[in-house]
C-alpha positions in Angstrom: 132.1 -107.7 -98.6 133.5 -105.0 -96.0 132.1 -101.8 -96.5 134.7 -98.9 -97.5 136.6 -97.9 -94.0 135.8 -101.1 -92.3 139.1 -103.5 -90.7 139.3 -107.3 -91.1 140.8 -107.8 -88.0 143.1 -111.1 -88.1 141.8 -114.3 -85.6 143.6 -114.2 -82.5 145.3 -117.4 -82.0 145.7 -119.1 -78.7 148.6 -121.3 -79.7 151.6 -121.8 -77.0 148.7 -120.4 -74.5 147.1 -122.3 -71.6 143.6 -122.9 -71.6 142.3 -123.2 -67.7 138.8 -124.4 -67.0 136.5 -122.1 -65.0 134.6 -123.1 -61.9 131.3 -123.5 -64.1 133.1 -126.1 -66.6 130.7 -128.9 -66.7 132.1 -131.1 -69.7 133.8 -133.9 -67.0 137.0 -134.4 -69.9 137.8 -130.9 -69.0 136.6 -129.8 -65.8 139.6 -128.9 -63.2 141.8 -129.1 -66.4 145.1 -126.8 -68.0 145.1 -127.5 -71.7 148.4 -126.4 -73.2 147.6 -125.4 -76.6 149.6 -126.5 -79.3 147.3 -125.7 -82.7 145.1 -122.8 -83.3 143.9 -121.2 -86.5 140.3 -120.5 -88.4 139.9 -124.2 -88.8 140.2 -125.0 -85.0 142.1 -126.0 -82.6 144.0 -128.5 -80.9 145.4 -129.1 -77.4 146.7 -131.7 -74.6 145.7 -131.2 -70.9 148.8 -130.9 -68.7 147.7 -131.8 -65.4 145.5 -135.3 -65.7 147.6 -138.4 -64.9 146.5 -141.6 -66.1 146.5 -144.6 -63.8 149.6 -145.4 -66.0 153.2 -145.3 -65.6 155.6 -144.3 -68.8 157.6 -147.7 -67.8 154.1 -149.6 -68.6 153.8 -148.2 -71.9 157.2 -148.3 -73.2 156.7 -152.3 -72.3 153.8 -152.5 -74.0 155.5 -151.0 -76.8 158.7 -153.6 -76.1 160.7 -150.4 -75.3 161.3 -151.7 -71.6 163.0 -149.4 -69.6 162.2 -149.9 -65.0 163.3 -146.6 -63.7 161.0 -144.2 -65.4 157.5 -143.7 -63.3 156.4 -140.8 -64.9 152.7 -140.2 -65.2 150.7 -140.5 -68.9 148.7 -137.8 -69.5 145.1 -138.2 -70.3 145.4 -135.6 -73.1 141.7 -135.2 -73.9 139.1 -136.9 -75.3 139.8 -137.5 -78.7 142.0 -140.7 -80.1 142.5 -141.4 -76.6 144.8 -144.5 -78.3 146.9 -142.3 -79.7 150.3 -141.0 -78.0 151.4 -137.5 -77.9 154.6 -136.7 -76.6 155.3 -132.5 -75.5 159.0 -132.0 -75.0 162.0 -129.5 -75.5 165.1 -129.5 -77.7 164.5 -129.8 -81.3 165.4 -133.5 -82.0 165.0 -135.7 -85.0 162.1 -137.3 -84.7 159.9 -138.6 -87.6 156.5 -136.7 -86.6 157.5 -133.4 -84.9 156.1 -130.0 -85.2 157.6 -126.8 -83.7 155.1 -125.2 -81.7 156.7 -122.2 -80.3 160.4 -121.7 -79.0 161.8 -124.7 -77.0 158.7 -126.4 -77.2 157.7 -129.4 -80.0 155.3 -132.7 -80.1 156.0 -135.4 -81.5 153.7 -138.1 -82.6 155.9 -140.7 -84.0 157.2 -144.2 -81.5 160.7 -143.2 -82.5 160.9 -140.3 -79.5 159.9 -142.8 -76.9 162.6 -145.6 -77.9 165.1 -142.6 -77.7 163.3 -141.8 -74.0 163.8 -145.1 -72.8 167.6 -145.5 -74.0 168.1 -142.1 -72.3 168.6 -139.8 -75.4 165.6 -138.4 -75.7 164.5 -134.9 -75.0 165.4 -133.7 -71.4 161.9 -132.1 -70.5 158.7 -134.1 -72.1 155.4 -135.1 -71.0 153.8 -138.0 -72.8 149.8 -138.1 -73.1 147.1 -140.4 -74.8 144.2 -138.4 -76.6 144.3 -134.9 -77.2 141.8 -132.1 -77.1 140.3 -130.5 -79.8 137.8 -127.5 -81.0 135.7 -127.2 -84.2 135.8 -124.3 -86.4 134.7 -121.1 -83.9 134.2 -123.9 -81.1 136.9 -122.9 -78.9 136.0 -118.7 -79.9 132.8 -119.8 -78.7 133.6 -121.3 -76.0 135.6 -118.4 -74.5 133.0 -115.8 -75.0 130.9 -118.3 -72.8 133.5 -117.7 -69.9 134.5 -121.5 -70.2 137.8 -121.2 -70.0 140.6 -118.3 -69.1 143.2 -117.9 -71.4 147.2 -117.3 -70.2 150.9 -117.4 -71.8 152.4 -120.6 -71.1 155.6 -121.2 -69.4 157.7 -123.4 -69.7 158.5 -124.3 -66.1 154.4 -125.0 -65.6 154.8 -127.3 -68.8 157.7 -129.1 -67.7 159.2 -128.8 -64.4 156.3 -128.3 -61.9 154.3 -131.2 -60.3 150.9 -131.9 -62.2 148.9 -131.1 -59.4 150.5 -127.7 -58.9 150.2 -127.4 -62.5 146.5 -125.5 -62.7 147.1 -123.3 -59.6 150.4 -122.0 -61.2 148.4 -120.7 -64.2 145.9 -119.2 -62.5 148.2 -117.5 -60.3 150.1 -116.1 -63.5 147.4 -114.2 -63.8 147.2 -113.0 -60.7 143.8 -115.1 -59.9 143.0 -117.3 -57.2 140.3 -120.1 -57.3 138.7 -118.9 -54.6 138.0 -115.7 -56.3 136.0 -117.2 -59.3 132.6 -117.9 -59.1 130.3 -119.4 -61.9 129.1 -115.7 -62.9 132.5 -114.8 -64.0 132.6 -112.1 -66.6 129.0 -111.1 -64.9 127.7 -108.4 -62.2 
């Protein structure tokens, strides 16, 4: 029980935030990786990296799914590590999709095959990436985490979601914060 004057300071939570491995990461499902968090609380957290194409065209899923549709090449995501046989769709708009949450203004993610038939008939969202898997933290995992310098935490943008290249994707957060790789070293957060 606090003592009298002491605070109970409320968790910070990291959700609509980027998550972007440090140099030192050495977990391979997350090293070189932007994680755009979507789920955050006391419980833990949740998350799907932004900027890890699969080997795996939309157009290839929505046929395997008997969605056909020829013209859409854009990448899969590999989301993370967990349920990697399970889809997760990021997107704008609001929609009315069967499995959708709200995670922050503009941006949702859906988990139900209804958002990718309206994807492939042109009437889905206008902005979306679609990944398999998704990241996720044990209670105080991801706290942990951070206070071992794993990862540096930054808003997220829309435009770094959505509208730049993957590969530009990582770079872009870093440089948010005014950071360039080539400043970090594996000691960060050390003298």
């Amino acid at each position: 029980m606090p003592h009298a004057g002491s605070r109970v300071t409320p968790m910070q939570s990291f959700r609509n935030q980027f998550l972007i491995a440090m140099p030192q990461m050495k977990d391979p499902n997350f090293a070189g990786t932007l994680t755009y968090i979507c789920e955050h609380s006391d419980k833990g957290a949740m998350g799907i990296v932004i900027n890890r194409p699969l080997d795996l065209s939309l157009s290839e899923v929505l046929e395997q799914l008997d969605l056909g549709c020829d013209d859409l090449d854009a990448p899969v995501f590999s989301g993370g590590p967990v349920q990697l046989d399970r889809g997760f769709v990021l997107h704008d708009g609001d929609g009315n999709w069967n499995s959708t949450i709200a995670i922050a203004d503009g941006v949702r993610l859906t988990t139900s095959k209804d958002i990718l038939a309206a994807i492939a008939t042109g009437e889905g969202p206008k902005a979306f990436l679609v990944a398999l898997g998704y990241a996720g933290w044990g209670e105080g995992q991801l706290e942990q985490e951070l206070a071992e310098n794993a990862w540096l935490v930054c808003p997220a943008t829309r435009d770094i979601l959505f509208d730049l290249p993957f590969h530009e994707r990582f770079n872009a957060a870093l440089g948010s914060l005014g950071v360039d790789l080539v400043q970090l070293s594996g000691q960060v957060g050390h003298s």
